[in-house]
C-alpha positions in Angstrom: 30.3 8.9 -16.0 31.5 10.5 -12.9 31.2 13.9 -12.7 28.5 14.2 -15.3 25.1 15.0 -15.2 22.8 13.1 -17.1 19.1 14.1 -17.2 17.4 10.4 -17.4 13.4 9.9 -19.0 11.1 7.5 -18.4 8.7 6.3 -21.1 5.7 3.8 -21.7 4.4 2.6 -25.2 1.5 0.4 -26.0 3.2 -0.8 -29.1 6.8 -2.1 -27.7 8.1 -3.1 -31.0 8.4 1.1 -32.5 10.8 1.4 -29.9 13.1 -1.6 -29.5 13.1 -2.5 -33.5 12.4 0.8 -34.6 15.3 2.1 -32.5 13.0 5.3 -31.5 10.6 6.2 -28.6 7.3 7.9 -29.3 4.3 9.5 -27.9 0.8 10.0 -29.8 -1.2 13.0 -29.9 -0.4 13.1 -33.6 -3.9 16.1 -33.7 -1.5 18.3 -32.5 0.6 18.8 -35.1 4.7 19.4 -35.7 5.1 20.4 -31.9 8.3 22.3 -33.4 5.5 24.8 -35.0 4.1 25.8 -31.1 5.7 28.5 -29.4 9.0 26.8 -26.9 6.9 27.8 -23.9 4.6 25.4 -22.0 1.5 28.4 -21.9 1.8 28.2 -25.9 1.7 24.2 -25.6 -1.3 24.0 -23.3 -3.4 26.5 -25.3 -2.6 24.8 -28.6 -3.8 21.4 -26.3 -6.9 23.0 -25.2 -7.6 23.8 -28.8 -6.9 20.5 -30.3 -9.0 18.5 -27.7 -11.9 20.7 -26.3 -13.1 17.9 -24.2 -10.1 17.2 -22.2 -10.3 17.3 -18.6 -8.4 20.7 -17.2 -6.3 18.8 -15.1 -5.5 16.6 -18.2 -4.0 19.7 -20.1 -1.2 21.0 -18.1 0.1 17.2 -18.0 -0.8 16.3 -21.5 0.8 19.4 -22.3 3.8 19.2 -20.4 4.9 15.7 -21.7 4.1 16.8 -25.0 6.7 20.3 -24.7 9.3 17.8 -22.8 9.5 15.9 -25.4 9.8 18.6 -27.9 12.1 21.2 -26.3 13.8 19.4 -23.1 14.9 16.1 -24.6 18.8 16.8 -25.8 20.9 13.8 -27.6 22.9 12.3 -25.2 20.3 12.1 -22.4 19.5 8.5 -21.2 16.5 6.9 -21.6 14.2 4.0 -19.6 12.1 2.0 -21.1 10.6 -1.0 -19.4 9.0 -3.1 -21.8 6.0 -6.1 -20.9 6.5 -8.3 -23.2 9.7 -10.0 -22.0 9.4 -7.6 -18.7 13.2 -6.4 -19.3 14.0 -2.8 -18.6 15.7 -1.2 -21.8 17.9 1.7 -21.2 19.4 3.7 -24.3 21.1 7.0 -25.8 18.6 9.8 -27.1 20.6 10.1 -30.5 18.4 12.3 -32.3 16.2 15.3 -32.8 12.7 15.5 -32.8 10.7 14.5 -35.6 7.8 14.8 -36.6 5.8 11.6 -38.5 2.3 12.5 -39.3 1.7 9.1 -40.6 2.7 7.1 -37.8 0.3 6.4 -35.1 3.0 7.9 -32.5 3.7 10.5 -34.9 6.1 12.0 -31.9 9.0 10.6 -32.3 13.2 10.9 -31.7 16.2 8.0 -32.7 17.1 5.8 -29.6 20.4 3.6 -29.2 19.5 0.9 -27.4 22.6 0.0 -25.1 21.8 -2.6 -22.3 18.4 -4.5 -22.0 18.2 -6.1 -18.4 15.7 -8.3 -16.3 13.4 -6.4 -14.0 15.5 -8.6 -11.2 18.5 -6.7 -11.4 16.5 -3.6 -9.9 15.3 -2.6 -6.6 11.3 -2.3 -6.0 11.8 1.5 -6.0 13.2 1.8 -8.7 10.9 -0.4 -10.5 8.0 1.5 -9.1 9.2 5.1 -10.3 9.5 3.8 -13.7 6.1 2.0 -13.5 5.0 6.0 -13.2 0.8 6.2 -14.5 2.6 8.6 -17.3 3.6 8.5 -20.8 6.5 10.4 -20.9 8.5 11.2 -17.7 12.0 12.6 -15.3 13.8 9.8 -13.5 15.1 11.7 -10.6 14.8 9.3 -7.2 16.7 6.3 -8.8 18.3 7.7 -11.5 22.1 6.8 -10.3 20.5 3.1 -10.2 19.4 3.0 -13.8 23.0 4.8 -14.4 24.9 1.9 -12.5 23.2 -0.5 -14.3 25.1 0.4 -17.5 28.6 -0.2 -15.4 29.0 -3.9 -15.0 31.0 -3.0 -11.5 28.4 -1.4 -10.1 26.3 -2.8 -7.3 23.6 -5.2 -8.5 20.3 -4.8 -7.1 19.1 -8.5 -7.6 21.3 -10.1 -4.6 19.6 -12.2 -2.0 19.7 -10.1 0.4 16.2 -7.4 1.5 15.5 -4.9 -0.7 15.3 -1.7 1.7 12.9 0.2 -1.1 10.1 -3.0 -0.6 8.4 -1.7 2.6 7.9 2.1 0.8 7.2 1.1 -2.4 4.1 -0.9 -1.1 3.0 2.0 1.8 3.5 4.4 -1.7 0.9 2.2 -3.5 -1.9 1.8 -1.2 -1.6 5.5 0.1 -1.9 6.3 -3.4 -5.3 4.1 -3.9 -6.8 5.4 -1.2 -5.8 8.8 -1.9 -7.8 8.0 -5.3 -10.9 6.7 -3.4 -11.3 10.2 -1.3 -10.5 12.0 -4.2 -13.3 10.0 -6.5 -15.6 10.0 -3.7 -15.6 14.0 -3.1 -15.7 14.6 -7.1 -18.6 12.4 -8.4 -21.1 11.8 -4.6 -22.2 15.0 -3.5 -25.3 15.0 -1.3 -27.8 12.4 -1.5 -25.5 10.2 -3.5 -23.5 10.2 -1.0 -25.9 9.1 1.2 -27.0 5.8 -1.5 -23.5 5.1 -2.0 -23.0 4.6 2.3 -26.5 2.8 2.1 -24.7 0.4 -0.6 -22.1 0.5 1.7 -23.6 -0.4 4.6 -25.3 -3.6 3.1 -22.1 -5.2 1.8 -21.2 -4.7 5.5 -24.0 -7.1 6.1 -27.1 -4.2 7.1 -30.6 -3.7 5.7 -31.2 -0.2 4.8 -33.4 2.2 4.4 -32.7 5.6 2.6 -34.6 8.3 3.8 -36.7 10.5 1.3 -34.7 12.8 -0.3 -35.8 16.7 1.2 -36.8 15.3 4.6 -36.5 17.3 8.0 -36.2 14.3 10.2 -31.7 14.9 10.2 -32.2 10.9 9.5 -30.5 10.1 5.6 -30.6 6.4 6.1 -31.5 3.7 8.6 -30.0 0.7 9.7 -30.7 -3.1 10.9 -28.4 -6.0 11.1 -31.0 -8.4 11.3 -35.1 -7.8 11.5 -35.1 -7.1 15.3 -33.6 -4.1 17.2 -31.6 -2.1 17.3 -31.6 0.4 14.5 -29.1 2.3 13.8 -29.6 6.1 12.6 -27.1 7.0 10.5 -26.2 10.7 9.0 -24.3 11.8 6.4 -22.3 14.5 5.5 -19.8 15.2 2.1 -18.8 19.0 2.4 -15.3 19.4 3.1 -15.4 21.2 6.3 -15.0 19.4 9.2 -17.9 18.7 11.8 -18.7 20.1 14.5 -20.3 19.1 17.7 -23.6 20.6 17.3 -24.3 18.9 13.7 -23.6 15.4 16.2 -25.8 16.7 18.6 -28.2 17.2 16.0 -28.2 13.5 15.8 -28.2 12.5 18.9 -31.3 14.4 19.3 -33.3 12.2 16.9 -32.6 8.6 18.6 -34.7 7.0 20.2 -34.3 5.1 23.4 -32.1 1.6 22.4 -30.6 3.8 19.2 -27.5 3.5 18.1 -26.2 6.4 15.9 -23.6 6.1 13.2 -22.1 9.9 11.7 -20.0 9.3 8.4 -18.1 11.9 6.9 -15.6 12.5 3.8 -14.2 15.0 5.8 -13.2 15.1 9.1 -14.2 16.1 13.1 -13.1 19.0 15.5 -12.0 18.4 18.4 -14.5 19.3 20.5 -17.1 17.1 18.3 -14.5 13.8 18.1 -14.4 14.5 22.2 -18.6 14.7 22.1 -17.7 11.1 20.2 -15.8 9.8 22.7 -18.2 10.4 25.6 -21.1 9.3 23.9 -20.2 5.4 23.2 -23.4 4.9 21.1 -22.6 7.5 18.3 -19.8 6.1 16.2 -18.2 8.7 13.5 -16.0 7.8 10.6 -14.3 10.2 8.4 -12.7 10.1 5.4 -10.3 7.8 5.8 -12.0 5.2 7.9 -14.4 5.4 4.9 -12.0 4.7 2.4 -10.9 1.7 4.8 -14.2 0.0 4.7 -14.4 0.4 1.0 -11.2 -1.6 0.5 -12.2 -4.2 3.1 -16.1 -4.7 1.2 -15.2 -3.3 -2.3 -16.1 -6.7 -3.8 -19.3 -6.7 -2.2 -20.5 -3.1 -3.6 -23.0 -3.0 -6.3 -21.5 -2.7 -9.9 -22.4 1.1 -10.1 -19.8 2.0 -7.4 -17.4 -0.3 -8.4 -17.7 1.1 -12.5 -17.2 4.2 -10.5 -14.0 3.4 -8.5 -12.4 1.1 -10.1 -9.8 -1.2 -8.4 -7.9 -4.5 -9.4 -6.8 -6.9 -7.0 -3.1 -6.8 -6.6 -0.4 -8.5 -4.4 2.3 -6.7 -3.3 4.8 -7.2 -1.0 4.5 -7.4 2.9 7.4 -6.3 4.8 6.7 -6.4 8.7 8.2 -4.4 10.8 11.3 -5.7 12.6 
């Protein structure tokens, strides 16, 4: 293989046994048609997309769209395939032998011939390789590990499931929960804007262990929600803020001028501070300020404790992934 360049794809199915009886991949999206009949140009394919499914989501279509004309157009016969199946949890890699075809009458009516050539255990990979072809889409490039995936063909080649550290571990598990909370921020900013914002900290607050109190909506007071930890003193006066700019020193102030004696003021943020306002925060011990990522880290740490709502509305499963500590 030396000296060749092989374009390698990744692909998932839901129904394993089209591809490794079959001898075929697949992808769905059977509305759209014969893709061969859309223009070879990714505009045509996303305005035949948009068409065919009027509610998609825009940032749905250009993906969709892309996987869709990739499969088509880019695909060539003798490009290499990865495909790692659940069922038995192997990782299948094979020959793209054929065109593309199109089979209206197939669920995955998408489809091009497949020789499978090796089917191997998920042990004889590295974690990062195992995590780019664990990719969230359909149909997709190999590019970071594709010499692994090409080595594992070669019986001489280096085999990724000897006792010794996997090097890939430690950024494969940073990659994952980066990622998550990167999907918090990004939920969080798209669907609580305002005074859901301001519930969902309240919701927040209690699974922390507070009582709350939400301020009525349209008040003057600069007050959106106030806090105890037990019936006594002292309360805790907290803002809350969810544009994107970051805040600034007189918007703390602002707070700081509605405590009380014995206050304690809490500012949160999906954003960030300026300097001169995180320096207001440092010299004023009993205003605490969390942006957007300390957010997202009390999220993870109470998530099970949040009502259902938020938890319908970011959904998380529990995982375990590996720990590597630092030497």
């Amino acid at each position: 293989m030396a000296g060749e360049e092989k374009t390698i794809w990744g692909i998932h199915a839901k129904d394993e046994e089209i591809f490794l009886k079959g001898n075929k991949i697949a992808i769905g999206w059977r509305e759209m048609g014969d893709l061969r009949k859309i223009d070879a140009s990714r505009d045509a394919f996303k305005a035949k997309y948009d068409t065919v499914y009027p509610e998609a989501k825009k940032g749905s279509i250009a993906t969709s769209a892309g996987m869709l004309y990739r499969f088509c157009y880019e695909v060539q016969p003798g490009d290499y395939v990865v495909f790692p199946s659940k069922s038995n949890r192997e990782v299948n890699i094979g020959i793209v032998e054929g065109d593309y075809t199109y089979e209206p009458e197939q669920r995955y009516a998408n489809t091009r011939t497949v020789k499978w050539v090796k089917h191997l255990s998920r042990t004889a990979f590295s974690q990062g390789a195992l995590y780019e072809i664990g990719s969230a889409m359909t149909f997709f490039t190999v590019k970071n590990y594709a010499d692994e995936f090409l080595g594992a063909l070669d019986s001489k080649k280096k085999d990724f499931s000897s006792d010794g550290e996997d090097d890939s571990v430690g950024a494969t598990a940073e990659d994952i929960i980066e990622s998550t909370k990167d999907f918090i921020l990004k939920e969080l900013s798209r669907q609580l804007k305002g005074y859901d914002l301001e519930d969902f900290v309240a919701d927040l607050l209690r699974a922390m262990g507070y009582r709350t109190i939400v301020s009525p909506h349209g008040g003057d007071s600069g007050i959106d929600i106030t806090a105890y930890k037990d019936e006594l003193p002292p309360r805790i006066l907290v803002q809350v803020k969810s544009r994107d700019e970051n805040v600034k020193e007189t918007t703390i102030q602002s707070l700081k001028g509605a405590m009380r004696e014995g206050d304690y003021g809490l500012f949160v943020t999906l954003s960030n501070y300026t300097v001169n306002a995180r320096k207001y925060l440092d010299s004023t011990p009993i205003i605490r300020g969390i942006n957007g990522t300390e957010l997202v880290e009390l999220i993870l740490k109470y998530y099970e404790d949040l009502s259902d709502k938020y938890k319908k509305m970011i959904p998380l499963k529990r995982v375990y992934i590996p720990d590597r500590e630092e030497q």
